[in-house]
Biopython code that builds the backbone (N, CA, C, O; Angstrom):
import numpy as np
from Bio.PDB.StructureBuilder import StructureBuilder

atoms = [
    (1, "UNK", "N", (94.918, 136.154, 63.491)),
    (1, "UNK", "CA", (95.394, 135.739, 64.797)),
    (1, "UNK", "C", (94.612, 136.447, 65.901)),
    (1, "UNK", "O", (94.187, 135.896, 66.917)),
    (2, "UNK", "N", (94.441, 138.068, 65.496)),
    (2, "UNK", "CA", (93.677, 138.706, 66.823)),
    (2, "UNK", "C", (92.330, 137.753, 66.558)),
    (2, "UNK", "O", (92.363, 137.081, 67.589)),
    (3, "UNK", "N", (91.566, 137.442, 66.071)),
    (3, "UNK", "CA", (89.945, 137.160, 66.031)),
    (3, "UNK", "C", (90.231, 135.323, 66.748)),
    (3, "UNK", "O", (89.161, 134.824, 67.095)),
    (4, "UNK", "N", (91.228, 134.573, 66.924)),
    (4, "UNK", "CA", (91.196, 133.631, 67.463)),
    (4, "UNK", "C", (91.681, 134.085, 68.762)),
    (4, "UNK", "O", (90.922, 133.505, 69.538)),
    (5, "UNK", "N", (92.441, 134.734, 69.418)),
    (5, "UNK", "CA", (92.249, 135.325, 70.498)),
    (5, "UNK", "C", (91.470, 135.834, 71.195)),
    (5, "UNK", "O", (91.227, 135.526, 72.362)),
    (6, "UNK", "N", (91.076, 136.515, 70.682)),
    (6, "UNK", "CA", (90.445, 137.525, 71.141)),
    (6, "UNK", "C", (88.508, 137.695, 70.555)),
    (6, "UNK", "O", (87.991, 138.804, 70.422)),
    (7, "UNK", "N", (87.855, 136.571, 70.332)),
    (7, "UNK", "CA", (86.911, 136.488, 69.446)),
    (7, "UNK", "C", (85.922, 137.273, 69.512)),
    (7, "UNK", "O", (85.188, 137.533, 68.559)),
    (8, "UNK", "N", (85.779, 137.865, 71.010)),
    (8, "UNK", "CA", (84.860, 138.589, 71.165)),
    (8, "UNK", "C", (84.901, 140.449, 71.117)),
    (8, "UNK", "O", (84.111, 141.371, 71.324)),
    (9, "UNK", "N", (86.533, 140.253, 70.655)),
    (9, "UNK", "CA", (86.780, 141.850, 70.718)),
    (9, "UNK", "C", (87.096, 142.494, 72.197)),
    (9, "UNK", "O", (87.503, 143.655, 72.165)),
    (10, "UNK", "N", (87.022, 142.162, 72.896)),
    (10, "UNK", "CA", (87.299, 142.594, 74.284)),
    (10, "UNK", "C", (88.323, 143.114, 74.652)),
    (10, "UNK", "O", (88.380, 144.272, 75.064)),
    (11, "UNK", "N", (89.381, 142.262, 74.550)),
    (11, "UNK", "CA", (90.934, 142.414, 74.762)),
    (11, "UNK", "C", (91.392, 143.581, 74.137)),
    (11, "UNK", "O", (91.521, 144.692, 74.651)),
    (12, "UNK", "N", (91.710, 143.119, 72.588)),
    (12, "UNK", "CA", (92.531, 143.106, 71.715)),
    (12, "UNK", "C", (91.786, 144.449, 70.691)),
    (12, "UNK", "O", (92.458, 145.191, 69.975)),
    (13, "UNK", "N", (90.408, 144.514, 70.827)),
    (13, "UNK", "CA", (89.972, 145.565, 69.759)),
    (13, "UNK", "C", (90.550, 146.009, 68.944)),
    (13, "UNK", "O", (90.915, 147.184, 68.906)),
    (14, "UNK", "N", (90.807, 144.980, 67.927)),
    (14, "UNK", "CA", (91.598, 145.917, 66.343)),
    (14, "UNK", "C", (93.296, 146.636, 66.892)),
    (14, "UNK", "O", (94.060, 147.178, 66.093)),
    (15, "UNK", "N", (93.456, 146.545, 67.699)),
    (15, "UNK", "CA", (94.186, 147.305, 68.204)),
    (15, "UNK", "C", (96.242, 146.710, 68.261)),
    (15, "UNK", "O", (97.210, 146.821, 69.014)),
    (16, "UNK", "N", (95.816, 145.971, 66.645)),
    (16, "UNK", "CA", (97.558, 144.843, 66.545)),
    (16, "UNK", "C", (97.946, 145.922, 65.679)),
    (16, "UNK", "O", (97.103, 146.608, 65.101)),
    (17, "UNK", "N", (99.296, 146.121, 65.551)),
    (17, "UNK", "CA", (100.357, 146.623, 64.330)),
    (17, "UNK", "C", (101.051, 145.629, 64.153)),
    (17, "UNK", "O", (101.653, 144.993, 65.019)),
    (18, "UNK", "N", (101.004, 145.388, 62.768)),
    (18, "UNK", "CA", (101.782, 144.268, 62.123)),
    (18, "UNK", "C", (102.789, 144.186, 61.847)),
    (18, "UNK", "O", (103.273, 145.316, 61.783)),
    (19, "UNK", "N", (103.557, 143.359, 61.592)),
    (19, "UNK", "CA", (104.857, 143.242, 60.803)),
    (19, "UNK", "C", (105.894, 144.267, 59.895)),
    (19, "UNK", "O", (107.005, 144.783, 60.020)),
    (20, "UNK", "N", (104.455, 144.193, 58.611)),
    (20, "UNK", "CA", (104.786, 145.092, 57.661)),
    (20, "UNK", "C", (104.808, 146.603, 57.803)),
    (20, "UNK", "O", (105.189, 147.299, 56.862)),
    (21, "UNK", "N", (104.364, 147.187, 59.084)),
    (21, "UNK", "CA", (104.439, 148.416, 59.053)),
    (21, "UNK", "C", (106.102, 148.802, 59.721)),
    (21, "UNK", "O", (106.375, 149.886, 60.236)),
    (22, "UNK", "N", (106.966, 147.778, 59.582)),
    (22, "UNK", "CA", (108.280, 148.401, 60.722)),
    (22, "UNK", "C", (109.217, 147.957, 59.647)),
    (22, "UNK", "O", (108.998, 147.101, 58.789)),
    (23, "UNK", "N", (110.392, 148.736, 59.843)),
    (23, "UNK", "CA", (112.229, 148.059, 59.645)),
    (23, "UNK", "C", (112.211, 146.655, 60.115)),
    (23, "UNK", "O", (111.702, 146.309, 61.182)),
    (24, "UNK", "N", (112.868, 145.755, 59.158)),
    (24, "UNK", "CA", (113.501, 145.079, 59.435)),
    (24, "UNK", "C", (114.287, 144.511, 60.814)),
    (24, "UNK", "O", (114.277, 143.384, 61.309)),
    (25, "UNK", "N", (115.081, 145.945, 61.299)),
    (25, "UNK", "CA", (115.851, 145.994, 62.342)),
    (25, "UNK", "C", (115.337, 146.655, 63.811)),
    (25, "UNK", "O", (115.925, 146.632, 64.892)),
    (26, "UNK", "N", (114.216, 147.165, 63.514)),
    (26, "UNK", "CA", (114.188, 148.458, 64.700)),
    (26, "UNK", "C", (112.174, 148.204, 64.371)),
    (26, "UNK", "O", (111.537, 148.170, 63.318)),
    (27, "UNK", "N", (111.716, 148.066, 65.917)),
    (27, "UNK", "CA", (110.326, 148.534, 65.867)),
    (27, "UNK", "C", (110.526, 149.470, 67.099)),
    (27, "UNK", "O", (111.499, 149.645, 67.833)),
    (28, "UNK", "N", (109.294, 150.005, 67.078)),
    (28, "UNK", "CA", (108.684, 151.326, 67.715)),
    (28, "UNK", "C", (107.323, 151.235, 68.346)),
    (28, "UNK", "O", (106.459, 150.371, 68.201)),
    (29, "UNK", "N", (107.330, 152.200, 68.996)),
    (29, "UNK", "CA", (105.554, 152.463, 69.543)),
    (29, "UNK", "C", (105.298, 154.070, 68.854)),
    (29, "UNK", "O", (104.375, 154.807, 69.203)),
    (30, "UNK", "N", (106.441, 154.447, 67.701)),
    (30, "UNK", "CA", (105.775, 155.715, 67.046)),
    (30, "UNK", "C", (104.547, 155.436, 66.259)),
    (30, "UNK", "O", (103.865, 156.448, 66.103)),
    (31, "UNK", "N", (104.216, 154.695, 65.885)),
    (31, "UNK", "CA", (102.677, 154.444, 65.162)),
    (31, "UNK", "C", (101.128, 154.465, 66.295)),
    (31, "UNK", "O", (99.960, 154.800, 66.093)),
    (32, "UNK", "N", (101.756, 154.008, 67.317)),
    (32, "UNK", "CA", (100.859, 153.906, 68.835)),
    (32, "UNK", "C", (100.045, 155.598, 69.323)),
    (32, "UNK", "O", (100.462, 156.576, 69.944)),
    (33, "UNK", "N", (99.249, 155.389, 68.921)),
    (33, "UNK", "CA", (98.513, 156.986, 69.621)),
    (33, "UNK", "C", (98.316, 156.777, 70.997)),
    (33, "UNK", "O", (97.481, 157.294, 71.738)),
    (34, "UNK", "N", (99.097, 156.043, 71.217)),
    (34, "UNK", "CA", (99.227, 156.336, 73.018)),
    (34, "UNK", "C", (100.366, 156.610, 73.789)),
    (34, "UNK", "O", (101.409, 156.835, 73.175)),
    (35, "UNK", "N", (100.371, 156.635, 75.024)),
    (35, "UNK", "CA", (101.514, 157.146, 75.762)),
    (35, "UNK", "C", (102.275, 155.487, 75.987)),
    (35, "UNK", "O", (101.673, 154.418, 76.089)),
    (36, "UNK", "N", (103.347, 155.658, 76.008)),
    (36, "UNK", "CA", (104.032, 154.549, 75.698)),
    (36, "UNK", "C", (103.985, 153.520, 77.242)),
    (36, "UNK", "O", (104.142, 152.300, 77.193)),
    (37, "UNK", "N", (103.798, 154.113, 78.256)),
    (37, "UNK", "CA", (103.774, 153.215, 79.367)),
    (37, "UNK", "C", (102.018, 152.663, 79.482)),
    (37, "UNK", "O", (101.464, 152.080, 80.414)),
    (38, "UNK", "N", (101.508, 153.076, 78.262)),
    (38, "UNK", "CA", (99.968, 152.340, 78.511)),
    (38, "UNK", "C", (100.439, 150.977, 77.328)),
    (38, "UNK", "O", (99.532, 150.172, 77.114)),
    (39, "UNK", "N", (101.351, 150.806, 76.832)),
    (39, "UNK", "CA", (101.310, 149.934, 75.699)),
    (39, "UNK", "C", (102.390, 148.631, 75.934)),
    (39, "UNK", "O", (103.550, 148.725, 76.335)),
    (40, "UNK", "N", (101.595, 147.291, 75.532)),
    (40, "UNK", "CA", (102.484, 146.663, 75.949)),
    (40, "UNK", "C", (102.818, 145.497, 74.522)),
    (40, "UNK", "O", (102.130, 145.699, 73.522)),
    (41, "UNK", "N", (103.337, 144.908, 74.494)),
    (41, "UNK", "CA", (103.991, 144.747, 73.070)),
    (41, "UNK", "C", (104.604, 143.148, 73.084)),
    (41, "UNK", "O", (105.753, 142.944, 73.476)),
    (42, "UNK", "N", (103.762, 142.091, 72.639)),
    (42, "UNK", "CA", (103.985, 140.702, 72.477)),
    (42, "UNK", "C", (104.682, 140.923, 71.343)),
    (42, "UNK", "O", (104.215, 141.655, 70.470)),
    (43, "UNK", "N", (106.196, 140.164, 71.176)),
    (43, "UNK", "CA", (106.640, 140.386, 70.146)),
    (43, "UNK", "C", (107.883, 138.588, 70.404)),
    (43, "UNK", "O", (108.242, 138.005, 71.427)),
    (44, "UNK", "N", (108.110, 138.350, 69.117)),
    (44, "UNK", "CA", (109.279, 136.857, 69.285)),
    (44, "UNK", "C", (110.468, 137.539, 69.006)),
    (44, "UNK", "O", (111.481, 136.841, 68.980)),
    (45, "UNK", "N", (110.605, 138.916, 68.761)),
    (45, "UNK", "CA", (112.301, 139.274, 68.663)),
    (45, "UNK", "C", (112.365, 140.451, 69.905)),
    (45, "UNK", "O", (111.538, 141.247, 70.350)),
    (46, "UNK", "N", (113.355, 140.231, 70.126)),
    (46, "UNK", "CA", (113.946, 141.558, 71.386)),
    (46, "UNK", "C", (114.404, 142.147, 70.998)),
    (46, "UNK", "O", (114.281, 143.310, 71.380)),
    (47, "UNK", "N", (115.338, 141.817, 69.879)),
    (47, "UNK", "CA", (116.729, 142.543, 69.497)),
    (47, "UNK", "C", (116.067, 143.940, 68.606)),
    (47, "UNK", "O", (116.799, 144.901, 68.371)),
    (48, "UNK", "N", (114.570, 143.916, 68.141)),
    (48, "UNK", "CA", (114.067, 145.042, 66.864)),
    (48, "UNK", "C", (113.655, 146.287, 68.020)),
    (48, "UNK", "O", (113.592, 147.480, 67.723)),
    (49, "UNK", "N", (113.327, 145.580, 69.741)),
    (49, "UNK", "CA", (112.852, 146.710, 70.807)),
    (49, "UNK", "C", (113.647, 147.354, 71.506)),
    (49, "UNK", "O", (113.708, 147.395, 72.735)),
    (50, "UNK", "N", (114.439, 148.005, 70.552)),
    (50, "UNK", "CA", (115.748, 148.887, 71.589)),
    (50, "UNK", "C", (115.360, 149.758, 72.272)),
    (50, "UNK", "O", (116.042, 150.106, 73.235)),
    (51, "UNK", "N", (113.905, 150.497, 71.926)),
    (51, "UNK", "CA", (113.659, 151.989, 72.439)),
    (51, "UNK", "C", (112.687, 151.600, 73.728)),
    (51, "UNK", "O", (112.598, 152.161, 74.820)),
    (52, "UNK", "N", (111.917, 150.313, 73.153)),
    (52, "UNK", "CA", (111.070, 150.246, 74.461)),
    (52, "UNK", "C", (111.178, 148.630, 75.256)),
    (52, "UNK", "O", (110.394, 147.728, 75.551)),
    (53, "UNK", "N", (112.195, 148.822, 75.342)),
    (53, "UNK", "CA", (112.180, 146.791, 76.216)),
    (53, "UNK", "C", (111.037, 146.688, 77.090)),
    (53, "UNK", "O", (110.183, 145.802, 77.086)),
    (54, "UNK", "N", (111.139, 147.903, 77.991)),
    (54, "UNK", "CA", (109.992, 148.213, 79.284)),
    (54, "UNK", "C", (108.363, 147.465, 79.214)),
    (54, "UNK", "O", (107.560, 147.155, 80.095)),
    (55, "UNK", "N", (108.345, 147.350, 77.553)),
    (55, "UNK", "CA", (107.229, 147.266, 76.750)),
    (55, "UNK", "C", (107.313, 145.499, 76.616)),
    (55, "UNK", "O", (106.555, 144.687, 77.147)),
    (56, "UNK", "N", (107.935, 145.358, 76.146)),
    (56, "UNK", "CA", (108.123, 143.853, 75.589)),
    (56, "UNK", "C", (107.947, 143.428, 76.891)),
    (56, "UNK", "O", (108.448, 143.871, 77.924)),
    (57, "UNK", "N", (106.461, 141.671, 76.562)),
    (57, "UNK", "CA", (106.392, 140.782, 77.027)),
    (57, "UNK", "C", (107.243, 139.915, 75.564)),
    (57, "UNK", "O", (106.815, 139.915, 74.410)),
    (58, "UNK", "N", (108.391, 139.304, 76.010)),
    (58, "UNK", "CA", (108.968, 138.399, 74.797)),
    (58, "UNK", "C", (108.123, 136.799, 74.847)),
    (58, "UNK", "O", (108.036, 136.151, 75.890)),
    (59, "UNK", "N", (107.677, 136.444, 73.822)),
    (59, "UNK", "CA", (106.943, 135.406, 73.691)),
    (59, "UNK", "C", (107.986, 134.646, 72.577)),
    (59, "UNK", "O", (108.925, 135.102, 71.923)),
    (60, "UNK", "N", (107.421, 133.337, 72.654)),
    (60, "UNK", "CA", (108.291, 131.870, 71.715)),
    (60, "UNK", "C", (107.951, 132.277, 70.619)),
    (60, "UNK", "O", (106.991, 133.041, 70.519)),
    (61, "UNK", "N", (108.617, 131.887, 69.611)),
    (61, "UNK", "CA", (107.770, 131.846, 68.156)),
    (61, "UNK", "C", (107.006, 130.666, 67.712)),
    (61, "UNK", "O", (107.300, 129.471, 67.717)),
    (62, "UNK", "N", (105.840, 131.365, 67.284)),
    (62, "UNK", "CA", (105.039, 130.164, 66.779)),
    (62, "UNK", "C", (104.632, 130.321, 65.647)),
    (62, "UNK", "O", (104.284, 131.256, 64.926)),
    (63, "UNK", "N", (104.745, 129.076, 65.591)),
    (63, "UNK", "CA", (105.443, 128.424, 64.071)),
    (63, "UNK", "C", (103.645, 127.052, 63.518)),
    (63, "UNK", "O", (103.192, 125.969, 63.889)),
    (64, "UNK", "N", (103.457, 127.669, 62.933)),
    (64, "UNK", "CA", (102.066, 126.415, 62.664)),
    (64, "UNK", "C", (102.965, 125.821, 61.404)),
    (64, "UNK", "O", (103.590, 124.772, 61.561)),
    (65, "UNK", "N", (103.000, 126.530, 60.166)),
    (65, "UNK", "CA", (103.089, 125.995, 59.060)),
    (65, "UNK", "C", (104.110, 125.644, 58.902)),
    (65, "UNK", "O", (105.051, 126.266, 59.394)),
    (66, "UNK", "N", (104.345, 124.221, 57.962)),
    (66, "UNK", "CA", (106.280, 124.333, 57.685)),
    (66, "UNK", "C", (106.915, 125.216, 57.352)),
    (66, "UNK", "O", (106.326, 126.007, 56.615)),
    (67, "UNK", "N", (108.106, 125.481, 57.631)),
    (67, "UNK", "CA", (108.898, 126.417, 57.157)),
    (67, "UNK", "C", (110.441, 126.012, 56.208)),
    (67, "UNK", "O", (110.875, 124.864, 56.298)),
    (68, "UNK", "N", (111.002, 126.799, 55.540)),
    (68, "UNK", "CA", (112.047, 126.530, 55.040)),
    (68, "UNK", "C", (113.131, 125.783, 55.703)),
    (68, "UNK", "O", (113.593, 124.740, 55.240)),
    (69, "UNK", "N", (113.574, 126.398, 56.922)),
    (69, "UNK", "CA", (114.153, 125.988, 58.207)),
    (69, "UNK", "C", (113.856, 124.496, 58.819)),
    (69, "UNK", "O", (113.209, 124.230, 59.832)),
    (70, "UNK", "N", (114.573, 123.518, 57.834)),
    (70, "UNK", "CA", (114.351, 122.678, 58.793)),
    (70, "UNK", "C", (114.082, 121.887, 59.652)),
    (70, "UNK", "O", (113.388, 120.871, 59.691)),
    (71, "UNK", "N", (115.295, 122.970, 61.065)),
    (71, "UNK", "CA", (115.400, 122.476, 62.316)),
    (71, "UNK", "C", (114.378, 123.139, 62.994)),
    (71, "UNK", "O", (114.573, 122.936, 64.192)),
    (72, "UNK", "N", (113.071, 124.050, 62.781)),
    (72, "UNK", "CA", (112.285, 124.278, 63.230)),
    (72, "UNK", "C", (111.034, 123.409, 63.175)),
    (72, "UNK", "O", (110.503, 123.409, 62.064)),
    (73, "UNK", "N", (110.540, 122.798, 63.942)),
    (73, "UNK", "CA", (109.726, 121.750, 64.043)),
    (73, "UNK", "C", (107.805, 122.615, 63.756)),
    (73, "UNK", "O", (107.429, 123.083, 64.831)),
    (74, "UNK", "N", (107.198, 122.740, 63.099)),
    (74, "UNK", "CA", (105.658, 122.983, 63.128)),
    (74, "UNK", "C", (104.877, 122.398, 63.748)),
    (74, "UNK", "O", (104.948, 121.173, 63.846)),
    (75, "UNK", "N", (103.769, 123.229, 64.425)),
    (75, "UNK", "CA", (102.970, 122.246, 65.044)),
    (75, "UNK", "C", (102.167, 121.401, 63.599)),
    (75, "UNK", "O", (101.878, 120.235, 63.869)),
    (76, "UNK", "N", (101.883, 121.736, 62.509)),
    (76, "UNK", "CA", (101.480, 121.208, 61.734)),
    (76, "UNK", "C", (101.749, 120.014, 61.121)),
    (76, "UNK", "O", (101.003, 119.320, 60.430)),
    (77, "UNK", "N", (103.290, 119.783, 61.556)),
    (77, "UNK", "CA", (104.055, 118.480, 61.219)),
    (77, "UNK", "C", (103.996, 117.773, 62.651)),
    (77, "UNK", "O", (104.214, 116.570, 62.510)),
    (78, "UNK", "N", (103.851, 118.003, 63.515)),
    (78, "UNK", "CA", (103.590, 117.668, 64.365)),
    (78, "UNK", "C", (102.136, 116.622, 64.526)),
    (78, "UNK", "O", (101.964, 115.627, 65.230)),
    (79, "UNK", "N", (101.315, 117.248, 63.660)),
    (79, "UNK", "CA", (99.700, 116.927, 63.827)),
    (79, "UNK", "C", (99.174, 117.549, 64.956)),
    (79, "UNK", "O", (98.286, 116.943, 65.555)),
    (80, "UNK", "N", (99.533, 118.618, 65.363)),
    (80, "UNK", "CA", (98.931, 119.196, 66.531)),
    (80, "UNK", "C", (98.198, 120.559, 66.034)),
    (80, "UNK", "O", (98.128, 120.841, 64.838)),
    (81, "UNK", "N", (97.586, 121.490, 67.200)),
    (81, "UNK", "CA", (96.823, 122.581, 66.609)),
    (81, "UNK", "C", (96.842, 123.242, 68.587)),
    (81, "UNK", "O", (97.040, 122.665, 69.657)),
    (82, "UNK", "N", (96.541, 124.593, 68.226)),
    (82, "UNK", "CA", (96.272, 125.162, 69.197)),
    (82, "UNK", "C", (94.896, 124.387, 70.143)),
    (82, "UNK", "O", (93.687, 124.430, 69.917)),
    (83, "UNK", "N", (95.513, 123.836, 71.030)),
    (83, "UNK", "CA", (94.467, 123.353, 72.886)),
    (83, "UNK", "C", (93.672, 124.684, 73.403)),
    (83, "UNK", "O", (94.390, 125.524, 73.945)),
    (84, "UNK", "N", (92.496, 124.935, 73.319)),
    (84, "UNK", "CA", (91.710, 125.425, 73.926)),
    (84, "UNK", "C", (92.262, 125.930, 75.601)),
    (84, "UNK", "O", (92.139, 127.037, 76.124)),
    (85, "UNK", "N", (92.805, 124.844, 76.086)),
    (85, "UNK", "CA", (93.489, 125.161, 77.526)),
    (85, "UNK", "C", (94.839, 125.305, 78.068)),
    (85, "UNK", "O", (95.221, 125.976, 79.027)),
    (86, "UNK", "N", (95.636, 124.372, 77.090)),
    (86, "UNK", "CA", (96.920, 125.145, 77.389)),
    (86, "UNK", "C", (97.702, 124.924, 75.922)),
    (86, "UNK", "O", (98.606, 124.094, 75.825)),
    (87, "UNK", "N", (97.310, 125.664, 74.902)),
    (87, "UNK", "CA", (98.095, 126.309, 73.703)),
    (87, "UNK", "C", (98.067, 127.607, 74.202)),
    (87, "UNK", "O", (97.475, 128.263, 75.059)),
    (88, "UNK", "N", (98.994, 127.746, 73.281)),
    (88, "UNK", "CA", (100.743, 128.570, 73.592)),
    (88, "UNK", "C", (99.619, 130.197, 73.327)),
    (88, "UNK", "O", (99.964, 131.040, 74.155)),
    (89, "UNK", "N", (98.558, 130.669, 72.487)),
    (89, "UNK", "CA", (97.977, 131.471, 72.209)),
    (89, "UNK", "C", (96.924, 131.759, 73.355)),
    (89, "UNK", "O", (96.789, 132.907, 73.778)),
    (90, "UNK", "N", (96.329, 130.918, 73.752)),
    (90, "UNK", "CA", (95.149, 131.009, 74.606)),
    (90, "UNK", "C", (96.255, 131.182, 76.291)),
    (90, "UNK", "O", (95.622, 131.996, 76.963)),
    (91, "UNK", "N", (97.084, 130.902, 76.819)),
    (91, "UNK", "CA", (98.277, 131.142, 77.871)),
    (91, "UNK", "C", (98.639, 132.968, 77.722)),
    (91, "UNK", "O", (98.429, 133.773, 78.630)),
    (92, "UNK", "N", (99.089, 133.238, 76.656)),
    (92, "UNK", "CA", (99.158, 134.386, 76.363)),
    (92, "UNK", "C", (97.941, 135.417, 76.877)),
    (92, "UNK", "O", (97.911, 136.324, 77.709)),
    (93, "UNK", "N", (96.743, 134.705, 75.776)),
    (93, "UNK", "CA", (95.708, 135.766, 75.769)),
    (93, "UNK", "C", (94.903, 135.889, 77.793)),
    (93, "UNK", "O", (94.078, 136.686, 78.240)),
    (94, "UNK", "N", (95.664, 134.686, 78.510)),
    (94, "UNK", "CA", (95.298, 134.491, 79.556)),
    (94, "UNK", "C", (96.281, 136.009, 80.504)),
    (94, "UNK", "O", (95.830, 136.956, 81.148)),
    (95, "UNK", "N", (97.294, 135.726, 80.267)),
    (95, "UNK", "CA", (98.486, 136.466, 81.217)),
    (95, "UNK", "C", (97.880, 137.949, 80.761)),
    (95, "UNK", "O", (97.850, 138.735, 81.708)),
    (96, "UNK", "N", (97.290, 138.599, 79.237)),
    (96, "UNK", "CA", (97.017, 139.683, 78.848)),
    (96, "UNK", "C", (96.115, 140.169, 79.948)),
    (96, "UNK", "O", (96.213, 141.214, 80.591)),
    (97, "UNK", "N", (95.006, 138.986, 80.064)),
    (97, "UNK", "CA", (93.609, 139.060, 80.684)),
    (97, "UNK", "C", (93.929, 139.630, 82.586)),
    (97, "UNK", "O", (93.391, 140.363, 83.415)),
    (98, "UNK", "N", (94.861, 138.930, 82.506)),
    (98, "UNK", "CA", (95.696, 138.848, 84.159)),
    (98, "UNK", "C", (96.110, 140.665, 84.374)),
    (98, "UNK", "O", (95.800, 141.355, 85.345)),
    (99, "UNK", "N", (96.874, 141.102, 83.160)),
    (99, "UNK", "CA", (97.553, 141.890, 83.186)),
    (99, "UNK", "C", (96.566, 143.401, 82.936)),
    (99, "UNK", "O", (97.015, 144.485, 83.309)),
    (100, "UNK", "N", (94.987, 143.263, 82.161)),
    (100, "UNK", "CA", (94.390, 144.136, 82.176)),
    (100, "UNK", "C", (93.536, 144.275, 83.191)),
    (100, "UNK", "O", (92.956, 145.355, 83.297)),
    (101, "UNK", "N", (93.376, 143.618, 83.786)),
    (101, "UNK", "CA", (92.873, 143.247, 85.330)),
    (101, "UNK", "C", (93.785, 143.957, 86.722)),
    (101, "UNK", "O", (93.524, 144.807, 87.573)),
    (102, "UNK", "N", (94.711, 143.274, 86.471)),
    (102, "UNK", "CA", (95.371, 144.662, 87.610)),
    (102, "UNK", "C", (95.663, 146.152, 87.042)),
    (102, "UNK", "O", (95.909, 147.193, 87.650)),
    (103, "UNK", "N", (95.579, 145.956, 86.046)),
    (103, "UNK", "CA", (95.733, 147.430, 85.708)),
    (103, "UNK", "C", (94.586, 148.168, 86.321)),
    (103, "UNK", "O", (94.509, 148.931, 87.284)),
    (104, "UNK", "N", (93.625, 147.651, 85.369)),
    (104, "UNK", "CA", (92.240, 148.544, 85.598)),
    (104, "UNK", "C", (91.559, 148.246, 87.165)),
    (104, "UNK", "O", (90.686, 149.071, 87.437)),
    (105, "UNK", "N", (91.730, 147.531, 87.908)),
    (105, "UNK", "CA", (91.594, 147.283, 88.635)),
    (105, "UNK", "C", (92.659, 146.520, 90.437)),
    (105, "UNK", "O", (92.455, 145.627, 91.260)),
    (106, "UNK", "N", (93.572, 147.427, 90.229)),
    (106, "UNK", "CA", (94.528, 147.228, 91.181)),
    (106, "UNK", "C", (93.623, 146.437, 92.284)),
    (106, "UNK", "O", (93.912, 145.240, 92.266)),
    (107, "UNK", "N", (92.996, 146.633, 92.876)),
    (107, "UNK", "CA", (92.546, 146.186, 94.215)),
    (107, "UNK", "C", (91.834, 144.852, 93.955)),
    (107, "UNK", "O", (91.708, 143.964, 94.798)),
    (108, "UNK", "N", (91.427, 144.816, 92.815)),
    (108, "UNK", "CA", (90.312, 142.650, 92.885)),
    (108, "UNK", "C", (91.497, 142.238, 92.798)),
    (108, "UNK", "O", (91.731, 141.030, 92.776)),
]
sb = StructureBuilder()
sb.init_structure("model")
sb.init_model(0)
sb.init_chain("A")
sb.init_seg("    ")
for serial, (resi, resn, name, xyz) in enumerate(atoms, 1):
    if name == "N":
        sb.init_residue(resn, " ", resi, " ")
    sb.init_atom(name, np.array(xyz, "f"), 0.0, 1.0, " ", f" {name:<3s}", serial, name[0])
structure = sb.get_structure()
């Protein structure tokens, strides 16, 4: 997922924690070698970010492949695929782009 985002490394540099490294119930920024107000944290559950909401941008879940579920619709059943201009990934990696921009650069 980071290398379709992020293809050129710019953004995102290696720099995802996955799934498998957390509880079930509870994630963290203890794995993060940074100070926690430099870190910001795309995640589809709220309820696992008790310690750092401050952190959470909450994003939709996306869903490509079928799933067991249903009433959850895939874009794959759909016949659709991530739009170059406005899929749900490239919007994201846009607002990131927005968001490292005023950081590093308050004044442009």
């Amino acid at each position: 997922m980071a290398e379709f985002s992020d293809p050129e490394n710019v953004y995102l540099k290696s720099r995802i924690i996955a799934y498998e490294y957390y509880r079930k119930d509870e994630k963290s920024l203890d794995l993060v070698l940074k100070q926690a107000c430099m870190v910001l944290v795309l995640d589809d559950t709220k309820k696992v970010w008790k310690k750092h909401k401050l952190n959470l941008i909450h994003v939709q879940k996306y869903v490509y492949f079928d799933s067991r579920d249903k009433s959850i619709v895939s874009l794959s059943s759909l016949n659709t695929d991530e739009d170059e201009i406005t899929g749900k990934l490239v919007i994201i990696l846009k607002i990131l782009q927005l968001i490292q921009r005023l950081f590093f650069n308050p004044k442009s």
